[in-house]
C-alpha positions, 0 to 999 in steps of 0.5 A, spaced: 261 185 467 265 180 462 272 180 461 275 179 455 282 177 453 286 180 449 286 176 444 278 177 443 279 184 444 283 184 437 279 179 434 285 174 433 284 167 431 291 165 435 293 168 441 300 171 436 303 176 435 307 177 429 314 181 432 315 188 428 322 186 427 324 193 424 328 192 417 325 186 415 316 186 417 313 190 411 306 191 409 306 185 405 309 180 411 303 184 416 298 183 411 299 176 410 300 175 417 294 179 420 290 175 414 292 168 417 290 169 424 295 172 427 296 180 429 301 182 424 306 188 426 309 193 422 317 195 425 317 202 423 321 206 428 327 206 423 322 208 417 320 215 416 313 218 417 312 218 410 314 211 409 310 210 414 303 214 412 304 210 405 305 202 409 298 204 413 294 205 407 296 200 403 295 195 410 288 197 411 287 197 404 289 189 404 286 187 410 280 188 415 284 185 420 287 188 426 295 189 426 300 193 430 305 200 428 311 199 432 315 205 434 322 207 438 321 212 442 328 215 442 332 221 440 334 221 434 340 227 436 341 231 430 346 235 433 351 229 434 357 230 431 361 223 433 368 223 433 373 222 428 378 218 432 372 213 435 371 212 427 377 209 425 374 201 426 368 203 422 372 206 416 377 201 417 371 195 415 368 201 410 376 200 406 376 193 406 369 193 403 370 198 398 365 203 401 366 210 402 364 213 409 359 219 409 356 221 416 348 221 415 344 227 414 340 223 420 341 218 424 333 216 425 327 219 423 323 223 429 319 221 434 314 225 434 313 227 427 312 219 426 308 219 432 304 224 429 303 219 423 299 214 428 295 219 431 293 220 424 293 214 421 289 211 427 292 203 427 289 198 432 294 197 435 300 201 436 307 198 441 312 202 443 320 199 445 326 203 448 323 208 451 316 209 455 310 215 453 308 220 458 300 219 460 298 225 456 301 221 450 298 215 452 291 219 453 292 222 446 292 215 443 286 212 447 282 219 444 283 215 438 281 209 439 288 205 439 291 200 443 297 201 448 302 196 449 309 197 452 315 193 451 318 191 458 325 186 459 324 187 467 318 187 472 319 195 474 318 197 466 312 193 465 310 195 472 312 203 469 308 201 462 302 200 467 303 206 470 302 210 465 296 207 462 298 201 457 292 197 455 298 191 456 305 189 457 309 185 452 315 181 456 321 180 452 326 175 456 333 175 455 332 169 449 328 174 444 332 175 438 333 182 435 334 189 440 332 189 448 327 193 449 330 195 455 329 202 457 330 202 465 338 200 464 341 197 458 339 190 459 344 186 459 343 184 465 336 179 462 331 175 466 328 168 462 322 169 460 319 164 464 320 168 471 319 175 468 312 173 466 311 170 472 314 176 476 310 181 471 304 178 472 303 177 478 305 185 479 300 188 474 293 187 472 293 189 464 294 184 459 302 180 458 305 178 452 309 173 453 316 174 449 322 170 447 325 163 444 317 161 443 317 158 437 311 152 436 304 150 440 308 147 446 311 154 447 305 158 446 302 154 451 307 154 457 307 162 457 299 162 457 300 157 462 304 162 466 299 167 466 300 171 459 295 172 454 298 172 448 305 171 445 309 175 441 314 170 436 319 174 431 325 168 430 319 163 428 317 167 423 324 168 420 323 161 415 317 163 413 315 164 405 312 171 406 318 174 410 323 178 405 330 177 408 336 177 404 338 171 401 345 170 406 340 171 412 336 166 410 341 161 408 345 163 415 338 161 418 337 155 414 343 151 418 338 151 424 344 152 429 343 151 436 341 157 441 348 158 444 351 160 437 346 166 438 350 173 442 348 179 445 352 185 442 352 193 441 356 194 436 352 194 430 347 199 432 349 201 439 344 197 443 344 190 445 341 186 440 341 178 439 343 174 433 347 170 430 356 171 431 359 173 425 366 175 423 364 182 424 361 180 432 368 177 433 372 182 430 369 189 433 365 186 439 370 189 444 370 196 440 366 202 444 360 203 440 356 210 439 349 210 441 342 208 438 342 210 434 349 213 431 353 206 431 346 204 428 346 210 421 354 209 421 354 201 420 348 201 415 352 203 409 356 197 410 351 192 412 346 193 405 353 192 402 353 186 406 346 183 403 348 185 397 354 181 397 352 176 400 356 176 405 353 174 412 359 175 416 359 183 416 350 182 417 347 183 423 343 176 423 337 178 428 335 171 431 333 169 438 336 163 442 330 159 438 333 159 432 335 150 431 327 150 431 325 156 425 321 152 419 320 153 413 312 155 411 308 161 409 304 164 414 298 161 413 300 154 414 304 156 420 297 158 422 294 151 421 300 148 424 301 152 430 293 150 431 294 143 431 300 144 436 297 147 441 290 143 441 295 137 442 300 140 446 294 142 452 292 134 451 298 131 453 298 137 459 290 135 461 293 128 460 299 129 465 294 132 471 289 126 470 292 123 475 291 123 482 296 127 486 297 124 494 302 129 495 300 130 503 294 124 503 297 120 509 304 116 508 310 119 510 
């Protein structure tokens, strides 16, 4: 029996994943990406199943290629009532901005209404962070024809995704930008993603996707040299003509700052999540926030205001520790570039291992 990768099960032409980034992937950067050659991925977890039922359309409706829904698999806590003395460092940011603070109606959609969407909807490929599905809801997508792939940050989850019949593992080492995926402890404690792969790999027989700091040819290289199928790049895509990111992101992005100028912090949403230190990481970083996703519906307001102000320092700037290395191409050239990286790249590697290795051939 032929065995077929990843990457010819969804007919890619690069072994690349185009990460969900929820609040900045939409229809138009999945169409764009999954036209290029990559599999586009649209971030849904904070968008509601109507939102997402209409996203769905319009992506089948531009694009004949494969791409990704991805959801969080959360409690979205409608009866949860925070503390109005725990609120105080909020409203103290929200005065200072001249914005009101109103408790949402919700402070996310609901899983299984937005799960029900999927299961509709029928997208190729669906993939799930934060949590884990049961075998029945595994089962439930297969019956539809959809492709399962689950989110680990340690070899225990990628061995618990395994368990329950996920098609494949994505990866994520502790250099990813944006949330940890985290769902066997609050990930704090990240793995790089050369040892996870190579931990992972060898644990589980499905497909790996390798995740984190990944952002050119050579990068995409090294990880399927450690035995990953595909990868799966967000902060690369940042830079990128077709990514709709508010303007003081961008410009933030654009001074190409080095890796450790990115953090880890949970006071934007409640989870660990890295990007790029700002006033508000500084100023709030040691507060006690709520949970995902409270802490993240209780700072929306304020960060949409941000955006609009132009005012990076109350913004939740999502990037990986591959940051200094973000390019400014669309989609479609970054396919072409990356092409031309990886061809190169394998060249230098077949180069290196050319020569004649002695290691135990006589001698001392």
């Amino acid at each position: 029996m032929l065995h077929h990768t990843l990457v010819e099960k969804l007919e890619l032409a690069l072994p690349v994943i185009q990460a969900p980034m929820a609040g900045i992937s939409n229809a138009e950067m999945v169409i764009a990406a999954s036209n290029a050659g990559f599999l586009g991925s649209l971030g849904a977890g904070m968008m509601s199943p109507e939102e997402i039922e209409a996203s769905l359309h319009q992506i089948k409706s531009e694009t004949t290629s494969a791409f990704n829904v991805n959801l969080f698999i959360i409690d979205h806590l409608p009866s949860y009532y925070p503390d109005p003395q725990d609120t105080l460092f909020l409203r103290h940011v929200y005065e200072r901005l001249e914005l009101d603070f109103i408790l949402p109606n919700q402070y996310a959609p609901s899983f299984q209404e937005q799960f029900e969407v999927l299961l509709h909807a029928k997208p190729p490929v669906a993939s799930f962070t934060f949590g884990i599905l049961t075998q029945e809801q595994v089962s439930m997508l297969h019956a539809q024809g959809i492709f399962v792939c689950g989110t680990a940050t340690t070899s225990a989850e990628a061995r618990a995704w395994a368990d329950v019949g996920a098609d494949a593992v994505c990866a994520q080492g502790i250099e990813a930008g944006g949330h940890r995926g985290s769902f066997l402890s609050d990930g704090g404690n990240g793995v790089g993603l050369l040892p996870l792969v190579r931990e992972i790999v060898k644990d589980i027989s499905i497909p790996v996707i390798a995740a984190g700091g990944i952002m050119d040819g050579e990068g995409i290289v090294a990880a399927i040299s450690l035995g990953a199928e595909a990868v799966q790049m967000g902060t690369a895509f940042l830079g990128c003509s077709d990514t709709a990111l508010a303007p003081a992101y961008r410009k933030a992005l654009e001074q190409h700052l080095p890796a450790e100028s990115t953090v880890l912090t949970n006071v934007f949403s409640g989870r660990l999540a890295r990007g790029i230190c700002n006033q508000f990481i500084e100023e709030y970083g040691s507060s006690q926030p709520f949970p995902y996703p409270v802490q993240n519906a209780l700072t929306q307001a304020l960060r949409k205001k941000a955006a609009r102000d132009g005012n990076a320092e109350n913004m939740s700037l999502w990037a990986g520790q591959g940051l200094r290395l973000i390019r400014n191409n669309s989609f479609k050239e970054m396919a072409h570039i990356l092409q031309d990286e990886i061809y190169s790249a394998v060249e230098k590697v077949n180069i290196a291992l050319s020569v004649e290795m002695r290691c135990g051939r006589g001698g001392s």
